[in-house]
C-alpha positions in Angstrom: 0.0 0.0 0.0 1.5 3.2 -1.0 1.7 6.2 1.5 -0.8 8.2 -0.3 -3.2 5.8 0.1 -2.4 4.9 3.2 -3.3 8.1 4.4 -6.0 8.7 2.7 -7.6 5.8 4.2 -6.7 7.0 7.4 -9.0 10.1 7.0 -11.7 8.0 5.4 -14.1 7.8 8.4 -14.6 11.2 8.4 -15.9 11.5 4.7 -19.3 9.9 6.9 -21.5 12.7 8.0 -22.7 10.7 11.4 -19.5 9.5 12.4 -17.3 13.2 11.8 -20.0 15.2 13.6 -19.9 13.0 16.6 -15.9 12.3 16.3 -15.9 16.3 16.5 -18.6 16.9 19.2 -16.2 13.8 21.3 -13.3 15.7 20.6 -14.7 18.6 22.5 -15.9 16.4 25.1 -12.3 15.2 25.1 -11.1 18.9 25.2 -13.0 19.3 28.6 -12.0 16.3 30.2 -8.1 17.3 30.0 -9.1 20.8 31.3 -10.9 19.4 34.4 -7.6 16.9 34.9 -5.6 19.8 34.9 -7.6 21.7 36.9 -8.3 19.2 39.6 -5.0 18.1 39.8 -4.0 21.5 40.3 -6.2 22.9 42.6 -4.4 20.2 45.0 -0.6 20.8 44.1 -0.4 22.9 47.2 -2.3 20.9 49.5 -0.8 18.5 52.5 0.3 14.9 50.7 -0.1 16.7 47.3 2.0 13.7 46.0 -0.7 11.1 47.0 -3.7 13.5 46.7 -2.6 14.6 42.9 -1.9 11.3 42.1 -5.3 10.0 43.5 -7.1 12.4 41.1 -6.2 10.2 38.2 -7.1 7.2 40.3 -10.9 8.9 41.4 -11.0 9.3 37.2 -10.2 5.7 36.2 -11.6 3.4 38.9 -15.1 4.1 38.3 -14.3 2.1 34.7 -12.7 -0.9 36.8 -16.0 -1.0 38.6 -18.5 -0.4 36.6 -17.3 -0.5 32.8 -18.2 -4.5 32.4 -21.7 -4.1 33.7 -22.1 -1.1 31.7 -21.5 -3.0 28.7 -24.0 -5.3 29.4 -26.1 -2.3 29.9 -24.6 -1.2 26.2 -25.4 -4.9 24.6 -29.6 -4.7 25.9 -30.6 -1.3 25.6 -30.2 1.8 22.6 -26.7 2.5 22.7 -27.7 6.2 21.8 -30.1 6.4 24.5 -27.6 5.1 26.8 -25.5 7.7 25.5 -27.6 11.1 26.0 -28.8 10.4 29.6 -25.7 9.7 30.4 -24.1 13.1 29.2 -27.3 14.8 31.1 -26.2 13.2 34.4 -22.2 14.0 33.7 -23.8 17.5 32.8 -25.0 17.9 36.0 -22.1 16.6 38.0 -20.3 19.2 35.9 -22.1 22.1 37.3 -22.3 21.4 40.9 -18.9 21.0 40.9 -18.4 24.4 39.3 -20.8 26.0 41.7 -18.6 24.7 44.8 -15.5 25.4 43.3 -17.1 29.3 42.6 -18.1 30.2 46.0 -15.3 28.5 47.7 -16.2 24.9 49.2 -14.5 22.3 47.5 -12.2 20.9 49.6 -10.2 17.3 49.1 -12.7 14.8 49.7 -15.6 16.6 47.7 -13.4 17.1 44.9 -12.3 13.2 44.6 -15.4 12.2 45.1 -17.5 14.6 42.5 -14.3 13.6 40.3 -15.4 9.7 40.9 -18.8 10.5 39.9 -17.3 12.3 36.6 -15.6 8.6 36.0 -18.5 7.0 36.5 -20.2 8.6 33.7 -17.6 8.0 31.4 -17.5 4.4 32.3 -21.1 4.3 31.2 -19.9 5.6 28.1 -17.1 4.0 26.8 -18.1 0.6 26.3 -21.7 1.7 24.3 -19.5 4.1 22.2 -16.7 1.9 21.2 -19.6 -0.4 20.0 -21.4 2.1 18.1 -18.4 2.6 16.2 -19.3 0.0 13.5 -22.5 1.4 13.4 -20.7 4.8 12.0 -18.0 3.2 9.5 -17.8 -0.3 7.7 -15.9 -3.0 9.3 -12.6 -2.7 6.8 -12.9 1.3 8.2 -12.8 0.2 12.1 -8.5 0.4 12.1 -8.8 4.3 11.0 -11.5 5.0 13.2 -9.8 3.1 16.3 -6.7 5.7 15.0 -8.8 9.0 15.1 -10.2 8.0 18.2 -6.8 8.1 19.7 -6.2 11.4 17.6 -8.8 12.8 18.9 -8.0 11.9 22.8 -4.5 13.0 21.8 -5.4 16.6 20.3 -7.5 17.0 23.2 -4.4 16.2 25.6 -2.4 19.3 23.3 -5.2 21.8 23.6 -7.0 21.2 26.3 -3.9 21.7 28.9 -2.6 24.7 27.5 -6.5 25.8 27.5 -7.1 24.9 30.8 -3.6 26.4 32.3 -4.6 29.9 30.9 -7.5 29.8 32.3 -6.3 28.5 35.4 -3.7 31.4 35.8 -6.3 34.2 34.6 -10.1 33.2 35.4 -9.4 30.3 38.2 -10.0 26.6 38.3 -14.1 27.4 38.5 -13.9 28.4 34.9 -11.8 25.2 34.0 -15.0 22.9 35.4 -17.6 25.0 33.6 -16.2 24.3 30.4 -15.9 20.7 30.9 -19.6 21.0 31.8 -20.9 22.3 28.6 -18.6 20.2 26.5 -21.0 17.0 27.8 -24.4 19.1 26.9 -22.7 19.5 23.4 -21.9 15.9 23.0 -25.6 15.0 24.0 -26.8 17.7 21.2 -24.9 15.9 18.9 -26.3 12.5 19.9 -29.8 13.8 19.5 -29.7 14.9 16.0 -27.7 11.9 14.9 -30.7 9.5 13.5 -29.8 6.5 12.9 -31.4 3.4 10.6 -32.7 0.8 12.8 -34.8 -2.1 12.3 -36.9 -3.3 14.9 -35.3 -5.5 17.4 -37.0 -10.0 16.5 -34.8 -10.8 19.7 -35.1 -9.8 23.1 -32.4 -8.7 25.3 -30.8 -11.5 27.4 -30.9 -11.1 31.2 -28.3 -8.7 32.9 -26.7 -11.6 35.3 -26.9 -14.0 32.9 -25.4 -11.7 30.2 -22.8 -10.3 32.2 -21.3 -14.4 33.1 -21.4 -14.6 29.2 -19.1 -11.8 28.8 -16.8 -13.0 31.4 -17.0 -16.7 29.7 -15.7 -15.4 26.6 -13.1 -13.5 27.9 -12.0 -16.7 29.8 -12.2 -19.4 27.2 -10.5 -16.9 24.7 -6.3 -17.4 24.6 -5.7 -14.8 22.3 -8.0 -11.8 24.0 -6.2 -12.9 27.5 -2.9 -12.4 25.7 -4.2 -9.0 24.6 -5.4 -7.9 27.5 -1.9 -9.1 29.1 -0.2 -6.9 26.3 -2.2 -3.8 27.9 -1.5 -4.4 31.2 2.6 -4.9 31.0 2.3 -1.0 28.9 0.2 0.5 31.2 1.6 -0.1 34.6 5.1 1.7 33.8 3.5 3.8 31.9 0.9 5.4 34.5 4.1 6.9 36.4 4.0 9.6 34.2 0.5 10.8 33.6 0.1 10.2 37.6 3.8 12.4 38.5 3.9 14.9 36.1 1.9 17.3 37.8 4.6 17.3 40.5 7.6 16.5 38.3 6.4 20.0 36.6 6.0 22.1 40.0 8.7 20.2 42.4 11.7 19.2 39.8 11.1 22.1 37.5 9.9 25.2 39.1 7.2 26.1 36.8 3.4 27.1 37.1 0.3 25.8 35.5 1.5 27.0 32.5 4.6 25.1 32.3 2.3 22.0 33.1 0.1 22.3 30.3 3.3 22.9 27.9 4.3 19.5 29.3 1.1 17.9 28.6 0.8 19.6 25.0 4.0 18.3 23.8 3.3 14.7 24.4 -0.5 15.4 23.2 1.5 16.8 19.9 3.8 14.2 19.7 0.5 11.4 20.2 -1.0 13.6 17.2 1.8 13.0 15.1 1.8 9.6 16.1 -1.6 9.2 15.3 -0.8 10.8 11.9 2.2 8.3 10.9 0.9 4.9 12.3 -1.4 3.9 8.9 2.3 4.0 6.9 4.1 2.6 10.2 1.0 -0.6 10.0 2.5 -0.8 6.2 5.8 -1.6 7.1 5.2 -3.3 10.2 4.0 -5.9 11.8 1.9 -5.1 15.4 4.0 -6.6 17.5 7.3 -4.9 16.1 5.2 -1.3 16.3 4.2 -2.7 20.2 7.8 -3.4 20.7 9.4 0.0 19.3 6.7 1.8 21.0 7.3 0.4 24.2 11.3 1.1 23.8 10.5 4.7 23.0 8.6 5.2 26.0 10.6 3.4 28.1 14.1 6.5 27.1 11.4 9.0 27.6 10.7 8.3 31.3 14.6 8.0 31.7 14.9 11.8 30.1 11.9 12.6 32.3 14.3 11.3 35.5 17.6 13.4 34.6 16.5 16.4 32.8 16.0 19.5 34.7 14.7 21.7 31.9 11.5 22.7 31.0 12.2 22.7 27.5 13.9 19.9 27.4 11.6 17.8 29.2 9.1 18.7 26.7 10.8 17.7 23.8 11.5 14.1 25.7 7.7 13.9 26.0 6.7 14.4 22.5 8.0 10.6 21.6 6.4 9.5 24.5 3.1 10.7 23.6 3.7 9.3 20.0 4.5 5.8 21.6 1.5 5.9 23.4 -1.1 6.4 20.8 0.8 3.9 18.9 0.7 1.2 21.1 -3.1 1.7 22.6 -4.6 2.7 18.7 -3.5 -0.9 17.9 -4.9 -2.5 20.7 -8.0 -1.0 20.4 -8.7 -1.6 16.9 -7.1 -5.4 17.3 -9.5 -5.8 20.4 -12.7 -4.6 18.5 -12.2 -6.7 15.1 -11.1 -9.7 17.1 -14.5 -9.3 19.2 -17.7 -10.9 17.6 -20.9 -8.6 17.4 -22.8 -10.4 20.2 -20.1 -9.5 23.2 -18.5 -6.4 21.3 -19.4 -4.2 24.4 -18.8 -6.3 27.4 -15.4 -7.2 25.5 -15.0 -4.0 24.9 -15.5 -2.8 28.9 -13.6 -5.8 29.8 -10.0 -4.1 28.1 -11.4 -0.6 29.1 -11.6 -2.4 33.1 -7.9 -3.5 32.3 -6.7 0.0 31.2 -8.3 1.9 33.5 -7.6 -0.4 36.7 -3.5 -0.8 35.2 -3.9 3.3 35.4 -5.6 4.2 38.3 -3.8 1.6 40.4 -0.7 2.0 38.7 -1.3 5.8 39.4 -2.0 5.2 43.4 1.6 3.0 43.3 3.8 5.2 41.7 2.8 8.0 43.9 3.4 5.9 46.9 6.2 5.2 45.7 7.4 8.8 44.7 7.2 9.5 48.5 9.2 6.6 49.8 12.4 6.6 46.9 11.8 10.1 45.8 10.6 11.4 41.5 14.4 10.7 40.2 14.2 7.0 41.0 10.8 6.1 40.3 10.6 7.2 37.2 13.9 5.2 36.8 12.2 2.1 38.2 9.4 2.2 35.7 11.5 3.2 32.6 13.6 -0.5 33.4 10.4 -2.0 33.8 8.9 -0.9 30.2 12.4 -1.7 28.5 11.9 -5.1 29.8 8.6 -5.2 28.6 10.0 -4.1 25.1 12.4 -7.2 25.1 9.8 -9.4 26.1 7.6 -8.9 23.3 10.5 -10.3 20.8 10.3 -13.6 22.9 6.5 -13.3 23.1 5.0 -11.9 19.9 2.1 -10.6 19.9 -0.9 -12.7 18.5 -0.6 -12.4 14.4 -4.8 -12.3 13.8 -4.3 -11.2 9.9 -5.7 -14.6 8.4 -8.1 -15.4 11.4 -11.9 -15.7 10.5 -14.0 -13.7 12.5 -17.0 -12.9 10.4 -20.2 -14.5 12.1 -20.9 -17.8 11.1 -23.7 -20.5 11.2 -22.0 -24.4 11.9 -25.7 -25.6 13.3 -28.5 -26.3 11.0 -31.4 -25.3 12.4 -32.7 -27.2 16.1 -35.7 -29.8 15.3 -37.8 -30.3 18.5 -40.4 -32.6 19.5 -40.9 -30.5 22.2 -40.6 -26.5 22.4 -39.1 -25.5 25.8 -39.9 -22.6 27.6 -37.1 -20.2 27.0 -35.6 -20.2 30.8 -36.1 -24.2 31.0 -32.6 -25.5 32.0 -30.3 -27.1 32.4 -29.8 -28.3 28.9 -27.2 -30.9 28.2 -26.1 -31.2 24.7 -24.3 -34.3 23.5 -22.6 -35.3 19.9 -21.7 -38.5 19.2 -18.3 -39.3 17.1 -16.5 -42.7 15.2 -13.0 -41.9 15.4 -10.5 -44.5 14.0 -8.1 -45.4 16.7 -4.9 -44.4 14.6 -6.7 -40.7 14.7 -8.0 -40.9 18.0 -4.9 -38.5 19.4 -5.2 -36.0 16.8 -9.8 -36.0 17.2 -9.1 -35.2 20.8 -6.7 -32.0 20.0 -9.0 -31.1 17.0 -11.9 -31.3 20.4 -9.4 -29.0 22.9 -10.2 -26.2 20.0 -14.1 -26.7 20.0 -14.0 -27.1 23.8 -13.3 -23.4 24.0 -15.7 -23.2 21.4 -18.5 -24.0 23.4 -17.3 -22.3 26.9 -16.8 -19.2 24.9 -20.5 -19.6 23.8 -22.5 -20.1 26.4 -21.6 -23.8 27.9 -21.1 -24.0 31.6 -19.5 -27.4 31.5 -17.8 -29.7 28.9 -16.5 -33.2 28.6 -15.4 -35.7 26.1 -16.0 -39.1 26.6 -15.4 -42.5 25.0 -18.1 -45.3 24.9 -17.4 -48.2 27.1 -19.0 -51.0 24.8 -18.0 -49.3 21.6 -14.3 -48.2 22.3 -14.1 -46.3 18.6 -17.2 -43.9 19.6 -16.5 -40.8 21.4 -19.2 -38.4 22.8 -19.3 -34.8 23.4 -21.7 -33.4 26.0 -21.8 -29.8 27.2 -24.1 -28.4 30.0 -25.8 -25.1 29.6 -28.0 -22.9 31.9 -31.3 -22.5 29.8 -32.6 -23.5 26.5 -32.7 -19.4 25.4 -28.9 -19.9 25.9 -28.2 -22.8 23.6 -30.6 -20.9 20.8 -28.3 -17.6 21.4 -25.6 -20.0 20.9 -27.0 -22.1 17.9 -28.1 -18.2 15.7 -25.4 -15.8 16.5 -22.3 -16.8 18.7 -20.1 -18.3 16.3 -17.4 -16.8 14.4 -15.7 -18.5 11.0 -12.5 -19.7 13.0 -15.4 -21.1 15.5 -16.3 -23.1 12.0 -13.0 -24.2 11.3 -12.4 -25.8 14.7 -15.7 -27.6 14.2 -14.8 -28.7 10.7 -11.7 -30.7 11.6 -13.0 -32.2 14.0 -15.8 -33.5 11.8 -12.7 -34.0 9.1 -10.9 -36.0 11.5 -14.0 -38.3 12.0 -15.6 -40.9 10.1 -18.8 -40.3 11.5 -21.0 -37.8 13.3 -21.4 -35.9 14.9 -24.9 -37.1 15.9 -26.3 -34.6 18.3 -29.2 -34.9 21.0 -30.9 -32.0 23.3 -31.3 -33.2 26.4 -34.1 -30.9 28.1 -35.5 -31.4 31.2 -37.5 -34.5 32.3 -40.8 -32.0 33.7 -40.6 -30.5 29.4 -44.1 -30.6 28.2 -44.4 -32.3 24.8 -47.0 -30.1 23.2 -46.6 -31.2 19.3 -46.3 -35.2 20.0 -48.0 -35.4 16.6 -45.8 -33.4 14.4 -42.5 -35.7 16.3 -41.1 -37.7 13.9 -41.7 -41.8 13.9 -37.9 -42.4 12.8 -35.7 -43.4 15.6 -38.9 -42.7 18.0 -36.8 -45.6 20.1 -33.8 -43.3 21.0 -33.9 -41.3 24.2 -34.2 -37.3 24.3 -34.8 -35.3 21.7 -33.6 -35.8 18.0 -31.8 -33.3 16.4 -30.6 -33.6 12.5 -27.6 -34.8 11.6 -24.4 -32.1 11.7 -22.5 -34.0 8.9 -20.2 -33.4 6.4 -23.4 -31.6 4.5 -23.2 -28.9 7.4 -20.9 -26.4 6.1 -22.0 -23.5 7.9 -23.2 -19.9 6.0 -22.1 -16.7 6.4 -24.0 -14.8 9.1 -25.3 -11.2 9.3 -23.0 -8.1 8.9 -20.7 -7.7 11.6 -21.9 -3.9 12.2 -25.7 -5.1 12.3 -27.1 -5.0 15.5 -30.2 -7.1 14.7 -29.9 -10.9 15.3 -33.0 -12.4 13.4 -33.7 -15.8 14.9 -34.4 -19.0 13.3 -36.8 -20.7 15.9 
């Protein structure tokens, strides 16, 4: 891919009319968050423990994500993402004001700041997970990578204006000012939100329950290798790196001797530098693989945090920063956009809050540690201590690639044809056991059981609570699968809209691998009403349990609906 085109594909998201005037209003919304960082971070510079308290602001920001952004997108998954949305930017709207009222008339101490700063994060937990899934909503799927990219522009360009903003304002209208602005930047993103209108079809599913929705996002997450190596990746980048979002307030007043100003130069230049990162990464993705850009990125950072440590100019500090900023939109623009096309459409959102729990726990605890930290061994050494630890990192990730996903199917797939009952459970009946029966040749009977490891995860990612694979006493060549799930409305959520095309491939070797099967049976619950005996079928009316058709070689599976289609039609 040339660099022209590159970069022209880059910018492609914003040629769509929905997505650019809600990328824009977001970048103001952005805008305002930086200023009320800066502004709460420095309204408490001067204070008693201004090391811990400064650092806690960041902490009060990003904990409300670690405990609340998984069920919010659950919350995201059942209801109008848009509606979600708007309500939520009224109640971070009101937040907004009351804390610029108390800040006004003089009665915002410590503890009312962290803690109207909490309810702040709390609000934007309950919005990151339902945007980030809107996204394909806004652009087509082979657009997701560039809009993954200007989302981290966007955060970044904030970071360069909205310090420098914010410090002015700070040093000529006072830190009340700062939180008003931040308040009408959320009634501007819910404007925005409003007139955006988009096509929807009427919902032919209904949303699944919130507890039992909420252990399905945590079963994918836990039966999936490659996520959890993903979310790992985050995790090792982010706990270094927190040091210096969570220290530079006091690296800029303490070490260097400079005033609100000087703070939001600081924070401009690696916002600049993230821009121009931002800018360069669709011609760096051309000539790189991810886990060499993860790598570089993470060796870049890593010198930065050391210049950080010895340099005692402002200047020159600033220019340190601007790679660092560039290394950090590199590295979480990636993982983003690697994260949301690795996701399937039907946990997008509680995947989704699942990384944003990870990111935002690595920097709200990493941010509480570090500043510990900072008090016990002093700035010079800390920052020393997590610049080893990210170089490390960076080494690491040449032993320990990261997962290569280029030539991985993950466009929805059907591998079931369609369930044929005798009986039609109530949707909430359950358990339901599911078995499939196999003829294995013993010569193949080690490589059928590897081919099963793969559709194991399969089904746990998918709804099964339990799984087993067992062999038939009196027929030693006959293997049977049987998985356990909680309610019959699972295993249909399972059968119409769960699977992805590597789901299919794992499913087809093991059928390969066979000679016959598999042979599959629901097994429903003894108290299940029968209420079309007639219409059962005569064949095989000896076997027990419900008959299902054969899943044979004839099953090849279709394509499913369009990843960025929210509606699930289903075949019941």
């Amino acid at each position: 891919m040339s660099t022209q085109s590159s970069q022209a594909q880059a910018w492609s998201p914003l040629r769509i009319a929905a997505y650019r005037n809600l990328w824009l209003a977001l970048l103001a919304a952005n805008i305002g968050t930086w200023m009320q960082t800066v502004g709460a971070q420095w309204l408490l510079v001067k204070t008693t423990d201004a090391d811990t308290l400064v650092a806690a602001v960041q902490t009060a920001s990003m904990l409300p994500i670690l405990l609340f952004a998984l069920p919010a997108g659950v919350l995201a998954d059942a209801f109008d993402r848009r509606h979600l949305l708007i309500s939520v930017q009224g109640f971070l709207a009101v937040v907004g004001v009351v804390l610029t009222v108390l800040t006004a008339i003089g009665h915002m101490g410590p503890a009312l700041l962290l803690t109207l700063t909490f309810l702040l994060g709390t609000g934007q937990a309950l919005t990151l997970p339902a945007w980030a899934a809107v996204i394909p909503q806004l652009v087509p799927r082979e657009q997701i990578r560039s809009a993954s990219s200007l989302g981290a522009i966007s955060v970044n360009v904030a970071r360069a204006i909205g310090p420098a903003v914010a410090g002015v304002l700070v040093a000529e209208a006072g830190v009340a000012v700062v939180f008003g602005v931040n308040a009408f930047t959320f009634l501007l993103f819910a404007f925005t939100l409003i007139r955006w209108r988009p096509e929807s079809a009427k919902p032919t599913e209904s949303p699944e329950r919130f507890t039992a929705a909420l252990r399905a996002g945590g079963r994918y997450v836990r039966y999936s290798p490659t996520l959890r190596r993903m979310l790992l990746r985050i995790v090792l980048f982010i706990l270094p790196g927190s040091a210096l979002w969570a220290l530079l307030p006091i690296v800029a007043s303490r070490r260097l001797g400079t005033s609100s100003h000087g703070y939001g130069l600081l924070l401009a230049a690696l916002g600049i530098g993230a821009i121009v990162g931002g800018i360069a990464l669709p011609k760096l993705r051309s000539r790189m693989s991810v886990s060499k850009l993860l790598g570089l990125a993470g060796l870049i950072f890593g010198l930065s945090l050391l210049d950080v440590a010895t340099l005692d100019s402002l200047a020159a500090v600033a220019v340190a920063l601007a790679p660092a900023g560039a290394a950090w939109v590199i590295v979480l623009a990636n993982l983003n956009a690697e994260i949301q096309l690795f996701l399937p459409n039907w946990v997008r959102a509680r995947g989704l809050a699942v990384y944003q729990v990870v990111f935002a726990g690595g920097q709200a605890l990493g941010a509480l540690a570090w500043g510990a930290v900072a008090q016990v061994i002093g700035l010079e050494l800390t920052f020393i201590a997590a610049a080893a630890i990210m170089l490390l990192d960076a080494v690491a990730l040449a032993m320990w690639p990261f997962p290569d996903l280029r030539d991985v199917d993950r466009q929805p797939a059907v591998i079931w044809p369609e369930v044929s009952l005798a009986v039609h459970p109530d949707p909430q009946a359950g358990p339901v056991l599911v078995t499939a029966a196999y003829k294995v040749r013993p010569e193949r009977e080690r490589e059928f059981m590897e081919a099963m490891r793969l559709v194991r995860d399969t089904r746990m990612r998918t709804g099964a609570l339990r799984w087993g694979l067992f062999r038939v006493g009196e027929e030693p060549q006959r293997f049977v699968e049987v998985y356990r799930l909680a309610t019959w409305d699972e295993h249909v959520r399972q059968h119409d809209n769960r699977f992805t095309g590597a789901d299919r491939e794992s499913e087809e070797r093991a059928k390969t691998i066979a000679d016959e099967g598999p042979r599959a049976w629901h097994l429903l619950p003894a108290d299940t009403r029968a209420v079309h005996d007639a219409a059962a079928p005569s064949e095989g009316a000896d076997e027990i349990g419900p008959r299902h058709q054969d899943t044979g070689a004839s099953d090849r599976g279709t394509t499913g609906p369009d990843v960025g289609n929210d509606t699930v039609t289903r075949r019941m």
